[in-house]
C-alpha positions as CSV (number, residue, x, y, z in Angstrom):
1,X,-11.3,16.2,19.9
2,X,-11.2,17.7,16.7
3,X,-10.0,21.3,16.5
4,X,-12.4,23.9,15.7
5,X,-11.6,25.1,11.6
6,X,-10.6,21.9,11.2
7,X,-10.9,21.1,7.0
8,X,-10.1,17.8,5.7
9,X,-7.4,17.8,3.7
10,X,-7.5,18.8,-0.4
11,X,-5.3,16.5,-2.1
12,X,-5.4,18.7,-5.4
13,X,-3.7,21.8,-3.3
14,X,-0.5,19.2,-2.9
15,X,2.1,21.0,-5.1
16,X,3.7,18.4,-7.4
17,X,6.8,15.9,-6.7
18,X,8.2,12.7,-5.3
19,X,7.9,11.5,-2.1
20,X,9.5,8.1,-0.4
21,X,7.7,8.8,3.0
22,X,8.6,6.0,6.0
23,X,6.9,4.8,9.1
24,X,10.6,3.6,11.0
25,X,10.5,0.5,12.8
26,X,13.1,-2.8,13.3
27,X,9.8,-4.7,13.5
28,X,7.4,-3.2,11.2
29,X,8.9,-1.0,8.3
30,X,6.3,0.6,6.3
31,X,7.7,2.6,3.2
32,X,5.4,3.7,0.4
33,X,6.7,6.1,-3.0
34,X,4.6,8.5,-4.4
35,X,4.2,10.9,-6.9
36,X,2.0,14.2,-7.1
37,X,1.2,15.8,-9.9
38,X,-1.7,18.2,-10.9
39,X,-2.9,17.8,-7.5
40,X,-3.6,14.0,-8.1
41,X,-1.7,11.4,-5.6
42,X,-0.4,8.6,-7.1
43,X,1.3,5.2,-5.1
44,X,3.9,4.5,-7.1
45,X,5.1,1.2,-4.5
46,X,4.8,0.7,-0.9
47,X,6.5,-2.1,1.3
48,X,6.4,-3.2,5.0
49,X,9.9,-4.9,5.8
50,X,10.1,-7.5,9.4
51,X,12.9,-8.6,11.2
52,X,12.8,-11.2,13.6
53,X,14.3,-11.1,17.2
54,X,17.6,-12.8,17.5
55,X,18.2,-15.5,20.6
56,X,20.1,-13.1,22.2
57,X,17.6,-11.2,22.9
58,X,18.3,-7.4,24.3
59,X,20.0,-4.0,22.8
60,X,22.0,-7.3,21.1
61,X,18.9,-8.4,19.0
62,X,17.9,-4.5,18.3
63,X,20.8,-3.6,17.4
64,X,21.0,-6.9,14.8
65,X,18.0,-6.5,13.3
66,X,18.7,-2.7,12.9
67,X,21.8,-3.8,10.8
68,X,19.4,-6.0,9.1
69,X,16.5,-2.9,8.3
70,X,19.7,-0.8,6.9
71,X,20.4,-3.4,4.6
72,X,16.8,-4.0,3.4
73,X,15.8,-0.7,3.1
74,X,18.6,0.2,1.2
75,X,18.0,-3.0,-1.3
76,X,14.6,-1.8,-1.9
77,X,15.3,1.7,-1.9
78,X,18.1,0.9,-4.6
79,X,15.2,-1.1,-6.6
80,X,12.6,1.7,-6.2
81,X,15.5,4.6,-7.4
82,X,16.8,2.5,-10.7
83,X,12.8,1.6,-11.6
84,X,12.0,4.8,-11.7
85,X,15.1,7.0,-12.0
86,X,14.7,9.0,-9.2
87,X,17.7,9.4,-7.4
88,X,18.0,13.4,-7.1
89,X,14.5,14.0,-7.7
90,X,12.2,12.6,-4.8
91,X,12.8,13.9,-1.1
92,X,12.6,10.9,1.1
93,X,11.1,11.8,5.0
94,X,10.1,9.7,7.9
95,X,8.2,9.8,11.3
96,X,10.1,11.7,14.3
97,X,11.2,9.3,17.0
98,X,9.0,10.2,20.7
99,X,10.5,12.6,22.4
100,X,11.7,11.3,25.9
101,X,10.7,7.7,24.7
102,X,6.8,9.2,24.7
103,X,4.4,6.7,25.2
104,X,5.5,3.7,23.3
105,X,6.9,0.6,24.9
106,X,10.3,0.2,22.5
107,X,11.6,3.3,21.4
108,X,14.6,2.2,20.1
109,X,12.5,0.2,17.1
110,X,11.5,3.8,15.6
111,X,15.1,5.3,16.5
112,X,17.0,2.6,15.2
113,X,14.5,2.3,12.0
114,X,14.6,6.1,11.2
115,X,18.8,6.0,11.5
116,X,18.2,3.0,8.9
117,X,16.7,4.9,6.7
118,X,18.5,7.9,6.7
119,X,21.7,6.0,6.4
120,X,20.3,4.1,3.3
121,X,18.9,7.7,1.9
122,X,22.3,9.1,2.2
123,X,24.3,6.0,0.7
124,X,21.9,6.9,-2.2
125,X,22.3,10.8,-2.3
126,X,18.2,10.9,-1.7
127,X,18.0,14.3,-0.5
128,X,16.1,14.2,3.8
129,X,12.8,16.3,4.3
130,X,12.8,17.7,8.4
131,X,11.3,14.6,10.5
132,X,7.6,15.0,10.9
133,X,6.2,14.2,14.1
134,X,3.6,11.7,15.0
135,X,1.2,14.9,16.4
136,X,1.9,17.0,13.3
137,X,0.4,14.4,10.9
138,X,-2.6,13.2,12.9
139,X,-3.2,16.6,13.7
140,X,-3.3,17.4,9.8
141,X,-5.8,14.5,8.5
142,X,-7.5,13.9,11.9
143,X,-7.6,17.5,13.4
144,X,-6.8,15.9,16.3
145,X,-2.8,15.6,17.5
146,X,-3.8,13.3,19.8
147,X,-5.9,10.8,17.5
148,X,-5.8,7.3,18.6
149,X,-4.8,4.6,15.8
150,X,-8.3,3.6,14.6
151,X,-9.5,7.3,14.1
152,X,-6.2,8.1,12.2
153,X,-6.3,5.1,10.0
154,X,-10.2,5.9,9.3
155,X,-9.3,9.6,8.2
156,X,-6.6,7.8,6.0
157,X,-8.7,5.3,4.8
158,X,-10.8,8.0,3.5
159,X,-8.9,9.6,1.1
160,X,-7.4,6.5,-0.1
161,X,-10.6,6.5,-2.8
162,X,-8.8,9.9,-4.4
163,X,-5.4,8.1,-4.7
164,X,-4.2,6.2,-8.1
165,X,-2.6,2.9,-7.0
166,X,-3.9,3.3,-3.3
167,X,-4.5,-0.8,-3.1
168,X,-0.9,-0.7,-2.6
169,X,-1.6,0.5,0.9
170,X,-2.6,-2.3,2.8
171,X,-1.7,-2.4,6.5
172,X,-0.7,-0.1,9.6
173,X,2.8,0.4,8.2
174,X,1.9,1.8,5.0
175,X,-0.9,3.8,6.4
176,X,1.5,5.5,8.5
177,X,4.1,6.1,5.9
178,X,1.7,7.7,3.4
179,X,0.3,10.1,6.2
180,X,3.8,11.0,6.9
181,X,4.5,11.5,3.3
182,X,1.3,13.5,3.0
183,X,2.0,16.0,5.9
184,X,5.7,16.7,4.6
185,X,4.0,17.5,0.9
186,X,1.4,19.7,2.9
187,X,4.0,21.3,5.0
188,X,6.6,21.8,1.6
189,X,3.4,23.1,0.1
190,X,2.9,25.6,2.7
191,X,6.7,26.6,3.0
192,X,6.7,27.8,-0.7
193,X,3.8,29.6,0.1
194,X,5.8,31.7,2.7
Protein backbone atom coordinates (compact mmCIF):
# COMPACT_ATOMS: atom_id res chain seq x y z
CA UNK A 1 0.00 0.00 0.00
CA UNK A 2 1.31 3.20 -0.98
CA UNK A 3 1.43 5.87 1.78
CA UNK A 4 -0.78 8.69 1.45
CA UNK A 5 1.56 12.13 0.20
CA UNK A 6 3.52 9.79 -1.36
CA UNK A 7 5.52 11.86 -4.46
CA UNK A 8 7.74 10.03 -6.77
CA UNK A 9 10.97 10.85 -6.43
CA UNK A 10 12.69 14.26 -8.30
CA UNK A 11 15.98 13.24 -9.45
CA UNK A 12 16.96 17.01 -10.24
CA UNK A 13 16.53 17.83 -6.19
CA UNK A 14 19.57 15.14 -5.69
CA UNK A 15 22.44 17.50 -4.52
CA UNK A 16 25.53 16.75 -6.45
CA UNK A 17 28.39 13.93 -5.85
CA UNK A 18 29.66 10.46 -6.20
CA UNK A 19 28.16 7.60 -5.12
CA UNK A 20 29.49 3.70 -5.23
CA UNK A 21 26.12 2.33 -3.86
CA UNK A 22 26.04 -1.86 -3.18
CA UNK A 23 23.40 -4.46 -3.07
CA UNK A 24 25.73 -7.10 -0.58
CA UNK A 25 25.59 -10.59 -1.39
CA UNK A 26 28.44 -13.80 -1.66
CA UNK A 27 26.08 -14.88 -4.43
CA UNK A 28 24.87 -11.93 -6.26
CA UNK A 29 26.97 -8.71 -5.81
CA UNK A 30 25.46 -5.83 -7.47
CA UNK A 31 27.67 -2.60 -7.37
CA UNK A 32 26.87 0.41 -9.60
CA UNK A 33 29.05 4.20 -9.50
CA UNK A 34 27.36 7.12 -10.09
CA UNK A 35 27.67 10.68 -10.33
CA UNK A 36 25.14 13.67 -9.72
CA UNK A 37 25.46 16.69 -10.84
CA UNK A 38 22.99 19.63 -11.66
CA UNK A 39 20.31 17.37 -10.60
CA UNK A 40 21.07 14.86 -13.57
CA UNK A 41 22.06 11.05 -12.53
CA UNK A 42 24.62 9.66 -14.36
CA UNK A 43 25.86 5.58 -14.25
CA UNK A 44 29.23 5.92 -14.43
CA UNK A 45 29.74 1.57 -14.23
CA UNK A 46 27.83 -1.03 -12.55
CA UNK A 47 28.81 -4.79 -11.92
CA UNK A 48 27.19 -7.94 -10.41
CA UNK A 49 30.14 -10.23 -9.08
CA UNK A 50 29.10 -14.52 -8.33
CA UNK A 51 30.81 -16.87 -6.45
CA UNK A 52 30.18 -20.40 -6.62
CA UNK A 53 29.55 -22.77 -3.60
CA UNK A 54 32.62 -24.72 -2.58
CA UNK A 55 32.23 -28.89 -1.99
CA UNK A 56 32.34 -28.27 1.39
CA UNK A 57 29.44 -26.94 1.57
CA UNK A 58 28.34 -24.99 5.01
CA UNK A 59 29.54 -21.66 7.04
CA UNK A 60 32.95 -23.41 5.23
CA UNK A 61 31.70 -22.55 1.58
CA UNK A 62 30.26 -18.95 2.91
CA UNK A 63 32.82 -18.09 4.57
CA UNK A 64 35.16 -19.03 1.23
CA UNK A 65 33.39 -17.34 -1.16
CA UNK A 66 33.19 -14.31 1.25
CA UNK A 67 37.04 -14.29 1.07
CA UNK A 68 36.49 -14.51 -2.58
CA UNK A 69 33.74 -11.28 -2.77
CA UNK A 70 36.47 -9.24 -0.60
CA UNK A 71 38.92 -9.87 -3.10
CA UNK A 72 36.68 -9.03 -6.15
CA UNK A 73 35.19 -6.11 -4.93
CA UNK A 74 38.20 -4.66 -3.94
CA UNK A 75 39.79 -5.50 -7.70
CA UNK A 76 37.09 -3.70 -9.19
CA UNK A 77 36.68 -1.07 -6.76
CA UNK A 78 40.55 -0.44 -7.30
CA UNK A 79 39.69 -0.26 -11.18
CA UNK A 80 36.63 1.99 -10.69
CA UNK A 81 38.88 4.50 -8.10
CA UNK A 82 42.13 4.84 -10.62
CA UNK A 83 39.57 5.23 -13.87
CA UNK A 84 38.10 7.92 -12.51
CA UNK A 85 40.22 9.34 -9.72
CA UNK A 86 37.94 9.18 -7.08
CA UNK A 87 39.44 7.89 -4.05
CA UNK A 88 38.49 10.67 -1.39
CA UNK A 89 35.70 12.02 -3.39
CA UNK A 90 32.75 9.42 -3.68
CA UNK A 91 30.99 8.10 -0.46
CA UNK A 92 30.48 4.44 -1.01
CA UNK A 93 27.06 2.80 0.98
CA UNK A 94 25.35 -0.46 0.92
CA UNK A 95 22.08 -2.23 1.94
CA UNK A 96 21.57 -2.94 5.89
CA UNK A 97 21.79 -6.62 6.63
CA UNK A 98 17.87 -7.99 8.19
CA UNK A 99 17.55 -7.37 11.37
CA UNK A 100 17.14 -10.84 13.35
CA UNK A 101 17.89 -12.61 9.91
CA UNK A 102 14.27 -10.98 8.69
CA UNK A 103 12.76 -12.75 6.20
CA UNK A 104 15.39 -14.03 3.91
CA UNK A 105 16.57 -17.63 3.78
CA UNK A 106 20.70 -16.92 4.00
CA UNK A 107 21.45 -14.01 5.96
CA UNK A 108 24.86 -14.46 6.14
CA UNK A 109 25.14 -13.84 2.06
CA UNK A 110 24.16 -9.98 2.67
CA UNK A 111 26.29 -9.99 6.16
CA UNK A 112 29.18 -11.48 4.79
CA UNK A 113 28.84 -9.30 1.45
CA UNK A 114 28.35 -5.89 3.17
CA UNK A 115 31.65 -6.83 5.65
CA UNK A 116 33.28 -7.31 2.04
CA UNK A 117 32.69 -4.33 0.99
CA UNK A 118 33.39 -2.21 3.78
CA UNK A 119 36.62 -3.98 4.25
CA UNK A 120 37.51 -3.31 0.47
CA UNK A 121 36.15 0.53 0.98
CA UNK A 122 38.46 0.93 3.87
CA UNK A 123 41.64 -0.79 2.37
CA UNK A 124 40.95 2.08 -0.21
CA UNK A 125 40.25 5.08 2.27
CA UNK A 126 36.48 5.35 0.43
CA UNK A 127 34.91 7.18 3.03
CA UNK A 128 31.20 4.74 4.41
CA UNK A 129 27.64 6.49 4.18
CA UNK A 130 25.19 5.00 7.42
CA UNK A 131 23.78 1.54 6.01
CA UNK A 132 20.38 2.04 4.43
CA UNK A 133 17.87 -0.33 5.04
CA UNK A 134 15.84 -2.43 2.71
CA UNK A 135 12.40 -0.58 4.12
CA UNK A 136 13.96 2.84 3.87
CA UNK A 137 14.62 2.64 0.08
CA UNK A 138 11.50 0.93 -1.07
CA UNK A 139 9.69 3.07 1.01
CA UNK A 140 11.37 6.19 -0.78
CA UNK A 141 10.75 5.09 -4.65
CA UNK A 142 7.77 2.80 -3.98
CA UNK A 143 5.94 4.58 -1.04
CA UNK A 144 5.57 1.48 0.19
CA UNK A 145 8.39 -0.14 2.95
CA UNK A 146 6.99 -3.24 2.40
CA UNK A 147 7.06 -3.37 -1.57
CA UNK A 148 7.49 -6.72 -2.95
CA UNK A 149 10.44 -7.19 -5.69
CA UNK A 150 8.47 -6.65 -8.87
CA UNK A 151 6.72 -3.34 -7.69
CA UNK A 152 10.19 -2.07 -6.47
CA UNK A 153 11.99 -2.89 -9.64
CA UNK A 154 8.93 -1.25 -11.74
CA UNK A 155 9.26 2.15 -9.69
CA UNK A 156 13.08 1.70 -10.55
CA UNK A 157 12.62 0.87 -13.94
CA UNK A 158 10.83 3.99 -14.22
CA UNK A 159 13.20 6.52 -13.65
CA UNK A 160 15.86 4.61 -15.35
CA UNK A 161 14.59 6.79 -18.69
CA UNK A 162 16.03 10.16 -16.69
CA UNK A 163 19.41 8.51 -16.00
CA UNK A 164 22.64 9.01 -18.48
CA UNK A 165 24.25 5.52 -18.89
CA UNK A 166 21.18 3.71 -17.17
CA UNK A 167 21.72 0.62 -19.80
CA UNK A 168 24.36 -0.19 -17.55
CA UNK A 169 21.64 -1.38 -15.09
CA UNK A 170 20.67 -4.58 -16.18
CA UNK A 171 19.51 -7.10 -13.52
CA UNK A 172 18.17 -7.44 -9.88
CA UNK A 173 21.63 -6.66 -8.39
CA UNK A 174 22.17 -3.43 -9.95
CA UNK A 175 18.62 -2.41 -9.49
CA UNK A 176 19.04 -2.82 -5.96
CA UNK A 177 22.36 -1.05 -5.68
CA UNK A 178 21.24 2.09 -7.53
CA UNK A 179 18.10 2.37 -5.28
CA UNK A 180 20.29 2.07 -2.38
CA UNK A 181 22.59 4.64 -3.77
CA UNK A 182 19.59 6.82 -4.66
CA UNK A 183 18.07 6.83 -1.00
CA UNK A 184 21.53 7.62 0.66
CA UNK A 185 21.81 10.85 -2.01
CA UNK A 186 18.06 11.56 -0.93
CA UNK A 187 18.79 11.10 2.69
CA UNK A 188 22.49 13.28 2.43
CA UNK A 189 20.29 15.72 0.54
CA UNK A 190 17.90 16.00 3.31
CA UNK A 191 20.59 16.01 6.14
CA UNK A 192 22.17 19.30 4.64
CA UNK A 193 18.88 20.59 4.51
CA UNK A 194 18.70 20.29 8.45
Amino acid sequence: MVKKGWKALDLSTLPGGTWLAADPSISAFGMVLFNIRNGQVEILEATTLKTDPTPAGGWASNFSRGLRIEDQVFNVLEEWCDAYSIYSLATAVHEAPPAGGGTIMRPESTILGGFAFQSACSDLHIQMDDLVTPQAHKSLLCGNHIAKKQEHHNAIRNLLPQIFESRLITNEATRDALSIGLYAAHRSGQQKKA
